[in-house]
C-alpha positions in Angstrom: 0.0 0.0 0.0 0.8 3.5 -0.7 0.2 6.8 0.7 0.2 9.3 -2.4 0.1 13.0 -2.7 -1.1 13.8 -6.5 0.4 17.0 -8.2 -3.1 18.5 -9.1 -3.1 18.9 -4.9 -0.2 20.6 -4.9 -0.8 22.5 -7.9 -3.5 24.4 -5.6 -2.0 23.9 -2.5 2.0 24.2 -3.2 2.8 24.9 0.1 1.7 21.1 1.5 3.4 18.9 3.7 1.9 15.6 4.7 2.9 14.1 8.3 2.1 9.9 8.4 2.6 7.9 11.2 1.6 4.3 10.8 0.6 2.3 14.0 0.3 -1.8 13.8 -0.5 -4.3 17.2 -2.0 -1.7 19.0 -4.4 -2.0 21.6 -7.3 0.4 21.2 -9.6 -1.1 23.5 -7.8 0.2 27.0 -10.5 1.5 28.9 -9.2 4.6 30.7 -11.7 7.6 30.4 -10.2 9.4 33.7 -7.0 9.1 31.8 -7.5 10.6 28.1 -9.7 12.7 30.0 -6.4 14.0 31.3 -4.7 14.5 28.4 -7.5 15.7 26.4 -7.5 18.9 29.4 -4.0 19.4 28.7 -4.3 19.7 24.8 -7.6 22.1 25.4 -4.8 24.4 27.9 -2.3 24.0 25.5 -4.7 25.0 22.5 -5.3 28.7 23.8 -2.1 29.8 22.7 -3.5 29.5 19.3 -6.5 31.7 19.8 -4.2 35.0 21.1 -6.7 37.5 18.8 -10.5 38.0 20.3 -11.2 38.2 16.3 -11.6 34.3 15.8 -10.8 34.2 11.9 -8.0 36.3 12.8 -5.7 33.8 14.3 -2.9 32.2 12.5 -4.0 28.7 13.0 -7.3 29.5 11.4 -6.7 32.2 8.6 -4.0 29.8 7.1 -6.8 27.1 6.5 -8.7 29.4 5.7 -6.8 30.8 2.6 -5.9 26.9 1.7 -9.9 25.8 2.0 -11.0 28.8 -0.7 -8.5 27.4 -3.5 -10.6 24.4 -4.1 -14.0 23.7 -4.3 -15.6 22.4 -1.2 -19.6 21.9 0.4 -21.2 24.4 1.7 -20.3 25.2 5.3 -17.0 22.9 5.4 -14.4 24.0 7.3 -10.9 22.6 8.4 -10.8 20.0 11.4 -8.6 22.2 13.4 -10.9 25.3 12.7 -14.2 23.4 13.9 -11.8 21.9 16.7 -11.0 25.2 18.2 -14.2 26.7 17.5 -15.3 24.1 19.8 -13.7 24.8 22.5 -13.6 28.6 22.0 -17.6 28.0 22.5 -16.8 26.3 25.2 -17.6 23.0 24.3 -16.2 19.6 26.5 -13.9 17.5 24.0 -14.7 13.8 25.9 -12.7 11.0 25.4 -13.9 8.8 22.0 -11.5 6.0 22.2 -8.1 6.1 22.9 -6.4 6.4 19.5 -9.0 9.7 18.4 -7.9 10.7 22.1 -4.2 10.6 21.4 -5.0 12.4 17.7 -7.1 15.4 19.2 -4.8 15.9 21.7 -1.6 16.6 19.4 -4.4 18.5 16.9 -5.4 20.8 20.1 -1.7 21.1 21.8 -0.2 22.1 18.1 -3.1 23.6 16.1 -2.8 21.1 13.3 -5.2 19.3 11.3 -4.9 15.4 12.8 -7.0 12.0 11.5 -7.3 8.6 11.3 -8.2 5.7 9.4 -8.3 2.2 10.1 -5.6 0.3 7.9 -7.8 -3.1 7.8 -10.4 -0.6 5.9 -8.4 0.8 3.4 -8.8 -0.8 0.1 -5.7 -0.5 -2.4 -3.5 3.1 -2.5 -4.3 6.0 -0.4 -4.8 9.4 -2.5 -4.8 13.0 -2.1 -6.5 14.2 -4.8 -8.6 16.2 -7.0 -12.2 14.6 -7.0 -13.2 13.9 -10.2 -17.0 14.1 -8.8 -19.5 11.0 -7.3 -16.9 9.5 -5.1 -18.9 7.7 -2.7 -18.9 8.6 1.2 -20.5 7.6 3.5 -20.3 10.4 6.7 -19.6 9.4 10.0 -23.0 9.4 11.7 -25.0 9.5 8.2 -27.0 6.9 7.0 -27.5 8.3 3.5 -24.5 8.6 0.3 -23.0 12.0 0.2 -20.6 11.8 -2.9 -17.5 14.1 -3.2 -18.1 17.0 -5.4 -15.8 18.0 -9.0 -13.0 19.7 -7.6 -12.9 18.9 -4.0 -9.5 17.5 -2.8 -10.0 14.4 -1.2 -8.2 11.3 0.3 -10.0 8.1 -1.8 -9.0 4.7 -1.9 -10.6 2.1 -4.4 -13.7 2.1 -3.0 -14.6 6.0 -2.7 -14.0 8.8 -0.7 -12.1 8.4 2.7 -11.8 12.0 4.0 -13.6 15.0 2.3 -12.3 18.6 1.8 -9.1 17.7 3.1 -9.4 17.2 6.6 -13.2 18.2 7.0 -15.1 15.1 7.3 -14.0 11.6 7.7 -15.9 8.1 6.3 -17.7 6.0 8.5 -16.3 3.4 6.7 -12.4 3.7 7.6 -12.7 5.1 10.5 -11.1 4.1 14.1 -12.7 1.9 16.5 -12.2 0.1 19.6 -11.5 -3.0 17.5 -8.9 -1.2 15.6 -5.5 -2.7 15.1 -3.8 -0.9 12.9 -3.5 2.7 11.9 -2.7 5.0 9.3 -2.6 8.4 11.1 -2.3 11.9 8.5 -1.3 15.4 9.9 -1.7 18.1 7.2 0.6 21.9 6.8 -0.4 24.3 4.6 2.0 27.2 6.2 5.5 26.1 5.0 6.8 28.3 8.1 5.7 25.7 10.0 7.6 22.9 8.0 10.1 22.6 10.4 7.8 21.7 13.4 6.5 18.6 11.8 8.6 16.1 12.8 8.8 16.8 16.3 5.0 16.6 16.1 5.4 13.1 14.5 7.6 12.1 16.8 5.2 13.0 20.1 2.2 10.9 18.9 4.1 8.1 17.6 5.6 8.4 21.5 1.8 9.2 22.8 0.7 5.5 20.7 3.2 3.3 21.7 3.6 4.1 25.1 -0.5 4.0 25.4 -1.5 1.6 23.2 1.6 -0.4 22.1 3.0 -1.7 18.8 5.0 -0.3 16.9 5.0 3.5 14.9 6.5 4.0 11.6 6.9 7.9 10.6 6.6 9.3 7.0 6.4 12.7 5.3 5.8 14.2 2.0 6.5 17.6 1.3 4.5 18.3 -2.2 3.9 16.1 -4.3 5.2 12.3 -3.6 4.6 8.9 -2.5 5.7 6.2 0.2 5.4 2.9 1.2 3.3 2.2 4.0 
């Protein structure tokens, strides 16, 4: 399997970089509320740092998505994971704990004010792609129970069987997405501010740390900066 970054991406967002970190023999199925509770408190402290303007859009952290999210066509009302993320707790919203692998992923995405998902590797059918939708991907929404195809345009992460993650990082597939039974993991933080290139392996580094040391197995970290492929 492959993890690949298609050039029509890049040609509208050329400032990319695409964080991986591959998790196998995990153990998702600890049951430990009081502690991702924890650590989900810490990433919502840690997160205000990223919200220093009283002018929401004005932030770094969101106008950079922002800018990235009006180069290609998206659905009404999507916005960036990390946006809706901090939004969330700038209402103040509770982030609970999930299960412990979405734990471990919003943590790093509320600590760092980065984009951060997951799919389940079991679920993924042939290559992974970034790409440009060509339109009537399927996708199913997590929490849907009706067909809501990618639109022309949209950037996307599809596999064989349709759409895995629309606009990006807005909405993930019930299909692929992480559960208590999940094994194995194909984890994807996304920069669009090539400023903050530098910062991404560090970042890599902490939740490959934050998997193992909760959940076990083993990590593997990747990047691609532009457009590129690897080997999962």
């Amino acid at each position: 399997m492959q993890v690949i970054v298609e050039p029509a991406v890049t040609g509208l967002l050329p400032d990319l970089c695409l964080g991986i970190v591959v998790a196998r023999g995990i153990d998702n199925r600890i049951q430990a509320p009081e502690r991702f509770q924890a650590l989900l408190d810490e990433g919502i402290a840690a997160s205000r740092r990223h919200l220093p303007s009283p002018e929401f859009a004005d932030n770094p952290a969101i106008a950079v998505w922002r800018a990235a999210f009006k180069r290609f066509k998206i659905r009404k009302g999507a916005r960036s994971s990390i946006e809706a993320l901090l939004k969330r707790l700038q209402n103040g919203n509770p982030v609970n704990p999930i299960n412990p692998l979405v734990d471990i992923y919003n943590f790093i995405s509320m600590k760092h004010g980065i984009p951060c998902g997951g799919e389940t590797l079991a679920a993924i059918r042939g290559d992974l792609r970034l790409t440009v939708a060509a339109g009537g991907e399927a996708f199913l929404p997590l929490g849907a129970e009706a067909d809501d195809p990618a639109l022309p345009g949209e950037v996307i992460y599809r596999d064989d069987l349709g759409a895995v993650c629309r606009c990006l990082n807005w909405r993930e597939a019930q299909r692929t997405m992480l559960t208590e039974a999940t094994t194995g993991a194909l984890l994807c933080l996304e920069q669009v501010d090539r400023a903050r290139w530098a910062e991404l392996p560090a970042i890599l580094e902490e939740l490959a740390g934050l998997i193992r040391s909760h959940l076990g197995g083993t990590t593997r970290i990747l990047q691609i900066q532009g457009a590129g492929r690897v080997e999962v």
